[in-house]
VOBA-1610 file (N, C-alpha, C; in pm, whole numbers, padded with zeros to 5 digits, always signed):
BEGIN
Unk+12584+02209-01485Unk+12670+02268-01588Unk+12743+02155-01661Unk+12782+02173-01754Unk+12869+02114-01861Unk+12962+02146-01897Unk+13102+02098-01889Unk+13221+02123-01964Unk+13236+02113-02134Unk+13327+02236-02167Unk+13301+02217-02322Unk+13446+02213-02313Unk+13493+02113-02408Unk+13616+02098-02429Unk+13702+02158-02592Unk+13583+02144-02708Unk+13596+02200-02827Unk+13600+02357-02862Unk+13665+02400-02904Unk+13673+02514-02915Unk+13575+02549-03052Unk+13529+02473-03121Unk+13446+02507-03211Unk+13309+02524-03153Unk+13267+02439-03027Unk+13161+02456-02962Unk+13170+02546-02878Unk+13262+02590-02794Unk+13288+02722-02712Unk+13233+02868-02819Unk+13288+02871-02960Unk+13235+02985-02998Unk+13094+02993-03048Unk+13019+02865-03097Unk+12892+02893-03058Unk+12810+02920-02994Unk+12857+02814-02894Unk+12782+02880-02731Unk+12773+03003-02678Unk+12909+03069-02694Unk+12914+03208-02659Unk+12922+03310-02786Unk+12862+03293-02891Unk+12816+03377-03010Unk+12911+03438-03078Unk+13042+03360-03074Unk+13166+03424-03098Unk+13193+03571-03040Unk+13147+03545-02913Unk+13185+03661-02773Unk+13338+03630-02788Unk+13402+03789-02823Unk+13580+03778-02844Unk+13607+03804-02714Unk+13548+03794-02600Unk+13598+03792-02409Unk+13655+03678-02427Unk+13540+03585-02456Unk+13538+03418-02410Unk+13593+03338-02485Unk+13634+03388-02576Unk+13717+03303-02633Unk+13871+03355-02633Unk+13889+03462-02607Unk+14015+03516-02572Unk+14076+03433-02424Unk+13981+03467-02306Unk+14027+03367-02204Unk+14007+03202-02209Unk+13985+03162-02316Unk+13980+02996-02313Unk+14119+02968-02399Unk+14163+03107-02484Unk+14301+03033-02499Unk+14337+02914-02579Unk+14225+02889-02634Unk+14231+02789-02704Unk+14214+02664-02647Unk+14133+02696-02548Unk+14160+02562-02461Unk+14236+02441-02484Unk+14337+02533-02415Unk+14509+02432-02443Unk+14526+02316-02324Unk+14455+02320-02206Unk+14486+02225-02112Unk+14491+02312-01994Unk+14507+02421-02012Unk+14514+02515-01887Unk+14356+02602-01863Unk+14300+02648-01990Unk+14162+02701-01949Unk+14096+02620-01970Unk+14000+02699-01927Unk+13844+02542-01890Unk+13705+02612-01949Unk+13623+02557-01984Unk+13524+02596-02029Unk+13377+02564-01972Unk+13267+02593-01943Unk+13154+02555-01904Unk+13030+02610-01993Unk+12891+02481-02015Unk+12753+02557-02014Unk+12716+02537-01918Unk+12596+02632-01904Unk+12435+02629-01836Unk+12394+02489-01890Unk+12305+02406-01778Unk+12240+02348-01834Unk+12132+02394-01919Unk+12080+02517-01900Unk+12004+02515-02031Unk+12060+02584-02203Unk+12252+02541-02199Unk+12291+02578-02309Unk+12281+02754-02311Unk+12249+02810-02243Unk+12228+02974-02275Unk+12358+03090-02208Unk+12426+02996-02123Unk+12528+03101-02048Unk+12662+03044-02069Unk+12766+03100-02061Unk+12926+03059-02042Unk+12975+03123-01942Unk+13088+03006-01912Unk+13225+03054-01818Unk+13312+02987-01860Unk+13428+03101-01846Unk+13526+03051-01909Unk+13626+03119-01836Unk+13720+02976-01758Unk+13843+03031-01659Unk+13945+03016-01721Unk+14042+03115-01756Unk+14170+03121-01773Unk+14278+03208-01710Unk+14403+03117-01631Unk+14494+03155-01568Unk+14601+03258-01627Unk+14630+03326-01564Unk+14718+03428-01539Unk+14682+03535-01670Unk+14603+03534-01711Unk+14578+03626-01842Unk+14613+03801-01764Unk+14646+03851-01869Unk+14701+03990-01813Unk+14760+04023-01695Unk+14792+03898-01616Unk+14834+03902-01460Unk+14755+03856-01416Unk+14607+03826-01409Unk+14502+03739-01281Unk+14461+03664-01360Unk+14441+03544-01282Unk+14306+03445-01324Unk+14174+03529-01325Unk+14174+03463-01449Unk+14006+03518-01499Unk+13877+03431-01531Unk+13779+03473-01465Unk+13661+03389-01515Unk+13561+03477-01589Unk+13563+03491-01742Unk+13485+03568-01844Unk+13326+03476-01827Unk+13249+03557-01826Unk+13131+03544-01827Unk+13018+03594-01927Unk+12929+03514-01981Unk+12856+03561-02083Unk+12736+03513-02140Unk+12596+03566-02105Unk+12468+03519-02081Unk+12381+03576-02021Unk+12257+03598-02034Unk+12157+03598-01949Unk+12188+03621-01819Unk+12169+03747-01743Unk+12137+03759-01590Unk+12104+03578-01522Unk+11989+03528-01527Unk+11937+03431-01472Unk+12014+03311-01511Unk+12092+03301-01606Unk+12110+03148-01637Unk+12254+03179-01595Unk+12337+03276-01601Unk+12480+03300-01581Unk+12557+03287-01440Unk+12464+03347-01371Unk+12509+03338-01239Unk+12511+03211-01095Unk+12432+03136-01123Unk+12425+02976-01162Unk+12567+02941-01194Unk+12584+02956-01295Unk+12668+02895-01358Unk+12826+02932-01279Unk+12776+03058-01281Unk+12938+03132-01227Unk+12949+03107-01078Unk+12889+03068-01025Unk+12859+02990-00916Unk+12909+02877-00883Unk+12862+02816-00939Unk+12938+02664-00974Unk+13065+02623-01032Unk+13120+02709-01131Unk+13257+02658-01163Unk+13364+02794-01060Unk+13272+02895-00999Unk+13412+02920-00921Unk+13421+02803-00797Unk+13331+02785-00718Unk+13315+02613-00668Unk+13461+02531-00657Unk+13466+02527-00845Unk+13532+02389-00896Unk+13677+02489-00908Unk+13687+02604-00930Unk+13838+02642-00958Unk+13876+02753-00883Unk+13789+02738-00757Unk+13919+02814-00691Unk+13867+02974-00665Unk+13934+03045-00526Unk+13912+03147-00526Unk+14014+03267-00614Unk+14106+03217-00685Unk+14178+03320-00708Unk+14135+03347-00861Unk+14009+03337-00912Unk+13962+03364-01036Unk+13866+03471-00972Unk+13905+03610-01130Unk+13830+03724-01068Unk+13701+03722-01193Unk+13582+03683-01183Unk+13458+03699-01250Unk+13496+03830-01345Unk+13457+03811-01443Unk+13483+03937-01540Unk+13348+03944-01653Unk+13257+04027-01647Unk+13150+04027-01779Unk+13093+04145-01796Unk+12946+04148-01781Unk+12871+04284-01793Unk+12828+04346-01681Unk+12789+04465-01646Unk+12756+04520-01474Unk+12676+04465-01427Unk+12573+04450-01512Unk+12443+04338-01440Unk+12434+04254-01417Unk+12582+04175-01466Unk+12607+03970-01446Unk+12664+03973-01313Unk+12769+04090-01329Unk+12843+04116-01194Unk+12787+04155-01028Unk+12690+04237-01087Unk+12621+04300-00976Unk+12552+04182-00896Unk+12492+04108-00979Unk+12333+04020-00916Unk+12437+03905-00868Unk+12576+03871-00948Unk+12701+03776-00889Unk+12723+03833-00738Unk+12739+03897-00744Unk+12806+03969-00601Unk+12677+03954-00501Unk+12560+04026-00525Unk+12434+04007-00453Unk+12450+03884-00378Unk+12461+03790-00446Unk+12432+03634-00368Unk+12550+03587-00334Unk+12700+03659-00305Unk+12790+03570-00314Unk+12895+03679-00181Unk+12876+03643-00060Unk+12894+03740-00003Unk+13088+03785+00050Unk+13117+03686-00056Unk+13297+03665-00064Unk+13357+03749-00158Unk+13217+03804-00291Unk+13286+03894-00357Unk+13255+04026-00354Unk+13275+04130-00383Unk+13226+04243-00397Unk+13268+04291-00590Unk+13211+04416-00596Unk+13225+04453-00773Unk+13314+04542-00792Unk+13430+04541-00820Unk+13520+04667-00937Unk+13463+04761-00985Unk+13534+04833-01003Unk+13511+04998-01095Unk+13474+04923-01246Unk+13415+04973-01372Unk+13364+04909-01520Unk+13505+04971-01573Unk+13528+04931-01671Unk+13611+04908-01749Unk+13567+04860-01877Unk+13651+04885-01994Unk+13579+04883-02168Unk+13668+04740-02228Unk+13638+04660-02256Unk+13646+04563-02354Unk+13594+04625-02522Unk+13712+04631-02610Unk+13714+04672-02724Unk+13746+04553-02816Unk+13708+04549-02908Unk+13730+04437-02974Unk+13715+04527-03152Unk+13816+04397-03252Unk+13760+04436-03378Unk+13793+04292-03445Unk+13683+04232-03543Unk+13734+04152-03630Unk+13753+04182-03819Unk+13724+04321-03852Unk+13717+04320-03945Unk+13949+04362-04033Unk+13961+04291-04125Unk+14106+04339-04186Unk+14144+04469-04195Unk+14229+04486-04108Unk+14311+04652-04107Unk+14433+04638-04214Unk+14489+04722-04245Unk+14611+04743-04327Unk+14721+04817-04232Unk+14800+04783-04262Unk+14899+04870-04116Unk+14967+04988-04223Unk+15026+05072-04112Unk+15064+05205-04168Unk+15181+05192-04251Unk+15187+05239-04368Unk+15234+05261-04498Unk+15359+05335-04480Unk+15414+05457-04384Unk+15473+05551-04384Unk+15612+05447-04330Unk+15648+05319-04276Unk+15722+05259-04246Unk+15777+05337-04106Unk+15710+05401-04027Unk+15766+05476-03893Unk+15785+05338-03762Unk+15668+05252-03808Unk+15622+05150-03694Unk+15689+05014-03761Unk+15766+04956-03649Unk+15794+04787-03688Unk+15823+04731-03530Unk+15875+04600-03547Unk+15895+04512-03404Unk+16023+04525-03379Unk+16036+04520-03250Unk+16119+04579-03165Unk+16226+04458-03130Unk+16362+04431-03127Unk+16432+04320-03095Unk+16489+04305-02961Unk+16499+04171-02936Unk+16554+04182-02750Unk+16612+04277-02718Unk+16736+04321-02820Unk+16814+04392-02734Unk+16772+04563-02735Unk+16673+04572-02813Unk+16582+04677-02775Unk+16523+04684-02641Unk+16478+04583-02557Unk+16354+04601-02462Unk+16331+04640-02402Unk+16519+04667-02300Unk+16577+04746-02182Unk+16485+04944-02274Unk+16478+04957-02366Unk+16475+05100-02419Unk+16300+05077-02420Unk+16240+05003-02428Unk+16129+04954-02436Unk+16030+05012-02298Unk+16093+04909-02188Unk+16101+04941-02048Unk+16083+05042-02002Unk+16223+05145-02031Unk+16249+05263-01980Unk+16099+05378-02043Unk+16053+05339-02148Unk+15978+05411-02232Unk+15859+05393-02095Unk+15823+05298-02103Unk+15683+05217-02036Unk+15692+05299-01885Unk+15813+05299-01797Unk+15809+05384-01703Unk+15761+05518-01695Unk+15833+05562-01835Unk+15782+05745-01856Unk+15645+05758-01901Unk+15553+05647-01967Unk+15428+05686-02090Unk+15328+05614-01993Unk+15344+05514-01904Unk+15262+05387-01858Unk+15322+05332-01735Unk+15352+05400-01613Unk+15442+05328-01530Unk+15292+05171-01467Unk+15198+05206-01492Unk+15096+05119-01447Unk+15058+04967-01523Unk+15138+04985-01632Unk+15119+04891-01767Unk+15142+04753-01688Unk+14979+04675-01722Unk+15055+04531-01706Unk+15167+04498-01760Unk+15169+04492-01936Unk+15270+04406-01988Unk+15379+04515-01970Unk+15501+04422-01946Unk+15606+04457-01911Unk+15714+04421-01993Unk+15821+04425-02083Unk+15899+04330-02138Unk+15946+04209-02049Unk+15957+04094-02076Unk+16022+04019-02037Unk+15892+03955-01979Unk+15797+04010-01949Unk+15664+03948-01841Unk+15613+03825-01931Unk+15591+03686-01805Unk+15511+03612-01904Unk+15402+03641-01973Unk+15385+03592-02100Unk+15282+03586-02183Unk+15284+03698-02268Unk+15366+03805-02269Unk+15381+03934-02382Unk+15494+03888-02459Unk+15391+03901-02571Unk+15497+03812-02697Unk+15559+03925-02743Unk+15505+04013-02836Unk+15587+04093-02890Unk+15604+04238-02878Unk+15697+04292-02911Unk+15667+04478-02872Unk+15706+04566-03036Unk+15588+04641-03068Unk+15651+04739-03174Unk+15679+04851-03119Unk+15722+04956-03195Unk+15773+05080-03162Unk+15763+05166-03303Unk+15778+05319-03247Unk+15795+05394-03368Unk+15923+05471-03311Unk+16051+05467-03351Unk+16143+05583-03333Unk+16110+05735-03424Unk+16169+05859-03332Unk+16212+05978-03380Unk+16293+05990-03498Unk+16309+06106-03512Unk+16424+06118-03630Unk+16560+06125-03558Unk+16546+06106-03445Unk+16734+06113-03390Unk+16725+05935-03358Unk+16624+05862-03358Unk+16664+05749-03358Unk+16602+05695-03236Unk+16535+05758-03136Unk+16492+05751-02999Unk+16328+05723-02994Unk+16318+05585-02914Unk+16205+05526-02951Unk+16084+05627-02858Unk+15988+05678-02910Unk+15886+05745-02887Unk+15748+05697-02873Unk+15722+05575-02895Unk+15597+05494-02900Unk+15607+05338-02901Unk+15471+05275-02828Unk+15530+05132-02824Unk+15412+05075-02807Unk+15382+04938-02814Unk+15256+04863-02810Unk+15297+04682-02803Unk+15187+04609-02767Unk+15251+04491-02746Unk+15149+04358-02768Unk+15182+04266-02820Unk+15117+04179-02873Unk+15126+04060-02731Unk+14997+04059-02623Unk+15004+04035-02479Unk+14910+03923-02479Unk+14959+03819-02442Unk+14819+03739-02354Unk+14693+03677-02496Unk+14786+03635-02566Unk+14714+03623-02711Unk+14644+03490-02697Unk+14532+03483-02762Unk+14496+03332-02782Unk+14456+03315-02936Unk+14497+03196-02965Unk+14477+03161-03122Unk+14398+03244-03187Unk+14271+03298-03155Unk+14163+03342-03253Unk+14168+03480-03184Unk+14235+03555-03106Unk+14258+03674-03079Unk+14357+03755-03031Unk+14358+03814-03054Unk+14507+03871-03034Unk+14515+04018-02944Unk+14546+03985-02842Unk+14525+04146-02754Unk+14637+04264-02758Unk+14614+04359-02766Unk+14662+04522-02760Unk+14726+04519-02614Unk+14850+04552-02591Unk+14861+04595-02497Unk+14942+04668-02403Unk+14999+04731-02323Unk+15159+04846-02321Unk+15139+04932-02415Unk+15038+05032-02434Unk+15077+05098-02519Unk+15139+05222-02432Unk+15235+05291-02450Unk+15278+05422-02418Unk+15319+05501-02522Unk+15321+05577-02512Unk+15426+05708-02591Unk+15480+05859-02458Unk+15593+05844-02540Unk+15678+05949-02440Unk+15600+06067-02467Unk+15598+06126-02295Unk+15500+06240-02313Unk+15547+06379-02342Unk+15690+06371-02345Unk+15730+06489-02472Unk+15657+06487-02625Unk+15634+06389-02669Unk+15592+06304-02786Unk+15458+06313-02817Unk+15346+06343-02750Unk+15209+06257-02714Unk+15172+06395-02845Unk+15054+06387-02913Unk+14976+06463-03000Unk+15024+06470-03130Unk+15104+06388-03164Unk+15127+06390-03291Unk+15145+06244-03383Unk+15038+06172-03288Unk+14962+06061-03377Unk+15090+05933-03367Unk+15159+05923-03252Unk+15245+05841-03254Unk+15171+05694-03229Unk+15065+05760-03125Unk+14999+05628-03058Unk+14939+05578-03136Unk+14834+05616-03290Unk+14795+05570-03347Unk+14845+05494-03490Unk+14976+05528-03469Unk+15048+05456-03550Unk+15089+05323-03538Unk+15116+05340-03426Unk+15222+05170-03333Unk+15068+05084-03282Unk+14953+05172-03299Unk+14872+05058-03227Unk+14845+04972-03377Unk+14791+05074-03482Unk+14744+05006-03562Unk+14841+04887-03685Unk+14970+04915-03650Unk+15065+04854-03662Unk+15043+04722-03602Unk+15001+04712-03469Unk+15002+04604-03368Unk+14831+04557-03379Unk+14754+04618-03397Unk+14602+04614-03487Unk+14624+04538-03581Unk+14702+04551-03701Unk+14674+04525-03819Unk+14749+04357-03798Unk+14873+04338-03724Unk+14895+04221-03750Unk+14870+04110-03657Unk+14735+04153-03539Unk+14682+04080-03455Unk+14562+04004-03538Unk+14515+04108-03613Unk+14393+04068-03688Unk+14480+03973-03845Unk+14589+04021-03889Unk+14600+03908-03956Unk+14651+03788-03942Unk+14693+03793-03782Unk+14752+03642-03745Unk+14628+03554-03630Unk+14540+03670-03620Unk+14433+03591-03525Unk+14317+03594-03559Unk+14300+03710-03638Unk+14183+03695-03691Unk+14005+03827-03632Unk+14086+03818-03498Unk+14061+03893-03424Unk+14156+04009-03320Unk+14071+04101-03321Unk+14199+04200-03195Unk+14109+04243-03119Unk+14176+04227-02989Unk+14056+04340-02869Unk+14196+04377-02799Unk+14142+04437-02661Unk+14257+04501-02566Unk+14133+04563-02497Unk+14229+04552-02344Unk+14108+04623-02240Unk+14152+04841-02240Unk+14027+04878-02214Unk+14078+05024-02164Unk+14029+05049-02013Unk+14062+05195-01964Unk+13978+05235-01866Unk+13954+05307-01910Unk+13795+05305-01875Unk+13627+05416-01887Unk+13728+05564-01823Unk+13782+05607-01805Unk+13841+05778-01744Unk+13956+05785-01853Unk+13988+05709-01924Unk+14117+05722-02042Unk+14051+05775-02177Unk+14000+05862-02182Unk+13910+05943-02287Unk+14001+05990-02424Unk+14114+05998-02403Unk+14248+06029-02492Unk+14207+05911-02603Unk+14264+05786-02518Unk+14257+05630-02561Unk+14112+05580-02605Unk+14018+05614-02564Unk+13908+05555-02586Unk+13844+05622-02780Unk+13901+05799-02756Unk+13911+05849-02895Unk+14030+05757-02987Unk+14138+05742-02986Unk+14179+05666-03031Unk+14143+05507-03094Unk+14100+05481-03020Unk+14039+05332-03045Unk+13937+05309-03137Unk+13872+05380-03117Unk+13734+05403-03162Unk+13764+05461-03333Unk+13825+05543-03309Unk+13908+05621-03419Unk+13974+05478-03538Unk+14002+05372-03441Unk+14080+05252-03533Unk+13958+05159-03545Unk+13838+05190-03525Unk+13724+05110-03551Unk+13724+05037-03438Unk+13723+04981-03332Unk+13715+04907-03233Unk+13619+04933-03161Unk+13546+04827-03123Unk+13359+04832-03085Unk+13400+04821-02918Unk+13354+04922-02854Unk+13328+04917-02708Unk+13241+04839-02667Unk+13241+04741-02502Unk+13201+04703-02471Unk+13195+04734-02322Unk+13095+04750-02242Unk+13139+04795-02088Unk+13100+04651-02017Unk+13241+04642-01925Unk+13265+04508-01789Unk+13281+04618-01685Unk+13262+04497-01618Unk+13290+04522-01440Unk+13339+04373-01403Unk+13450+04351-01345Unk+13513+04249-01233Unk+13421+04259-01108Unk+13424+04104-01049Unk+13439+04128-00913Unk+13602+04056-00794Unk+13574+04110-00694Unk+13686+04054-00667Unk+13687+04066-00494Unk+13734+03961-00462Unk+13727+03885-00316Unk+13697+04025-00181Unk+13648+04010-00105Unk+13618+04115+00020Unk+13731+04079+00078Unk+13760+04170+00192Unk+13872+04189+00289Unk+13862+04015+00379Unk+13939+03910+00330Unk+13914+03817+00450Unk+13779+03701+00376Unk+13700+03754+00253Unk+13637+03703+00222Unk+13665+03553+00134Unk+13612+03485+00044Unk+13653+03368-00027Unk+13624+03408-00172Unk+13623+03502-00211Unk+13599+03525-00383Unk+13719+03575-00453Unk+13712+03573-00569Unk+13827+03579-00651Unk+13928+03694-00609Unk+14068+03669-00645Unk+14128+03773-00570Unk+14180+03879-00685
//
């Protein structure tokens, strides 16, 4: 394998795959990048993204797993393999430290959104966040991003007409050329009257004009969200993680 250190060569290699370049982060000094020797596969480890070390994966069954092989090797068991079911599966086959996760949707969009016109949705200020929080408990008590959590930069919201914030979304775990979705809740007194699709595409529209790109992960059983998304143009993609056995040595 080969280390890629350029980020202009990282998105060729991986076909401007918005996974892999989301976890390289720009390869700032903290993520790392790898080829196949035969140039056809990537890995790409980056720390603490959404809460775990991640190793995004992307290539060919045969040339990938090789690869993902070798740089978990070099970095460690606490990186959790992240790509397609079949990279994951045939990973796990030969690797008897990891086992495979439930799939999960990688959504992505690069084309220019316009954000909503009606002025309901804007960004939320510190001394908002505590109200932020409290929201995220009632709409999302499961939500990675959290206010205050490293790496969640920003939070929008849409308030009611009494002034009481009803929807929220968060600009999480961003890397230069992409910009991730993430915390979204809405109070479930609230839910069906298009709150969620307001504050996302709010948080849509100015991921894609400050990165160029937007994705955000879902879960495959969130069928509400997945209409939604889809609804804002965002191209599904299905992953599966793997992640370390009871006592085993694979990513945790």
């Amino acid at each position: 394998m080969r280390e890629i250190h350029d980020h202009r060569e990282l998105m060729v290699r991986c076909g401007h795959d918005t996974l892999c370049v989301w976890a390289a982060q720009g390869l700032d000094g903290r993520s790392r990048a790898w080829s196949s020797a035969d140039g056809r596969a990537v890995a790409v480890a980056g720390p603490a993204l959404s809460t775990r070390d991640r190793l995004a994966l992307s290539g060919p069954v045969d040339s990938v797993v090789p690869l993902a092989r070798a740089v978990l090797e070099e970095v460690g068991p606490t990186y959790r393999p992240l790509g397609r079911p079949g990279v994951i599966d045939a990973l796990v086959a030969g690797h008897p430290g990891l086992r495979p996760g439930r799939t999960f949707g990688w959504m992505d969009r690069t084309e220019p959104m316009t954000a909503p016109q009606d002025g309901r949705a804007g960004w939320l200020t510190e001394a908002e966040l505590p109200e932020a929080g409290a929201l995220l408990q009632a709409g999302f008590p499961d939500s990675d991003a959290v206010p205050g959590a490293p790496g969640v930069h920003r939070w929008a919201g849409v308030r009611g007409p009494g002034g009481r914030l009803l929807a929220l979304a968060a600009l999480a775990w961003s890397a230069p050329s992409v910009g991730l979705l993430a915390g979204v809740a809405v109070s479930p007194e609230a839910r069906g009257r298009g709150l969620g699709r307001t504050v996302c595409r709010f948080v849509l529209a100015a991921a894609l004009e400050e990165h160029g790109a937007a994705a955000l992960m879902v879960d495959d059983g969130n069928l509400p969200a997945l209409r939604l998304y889809r609804g804002l143009g965002l191209r599904y993609r299905k992953l599966r993680a793997a992640m370390a056995t009871p006592g085993g040595h694979g990513a945790q």
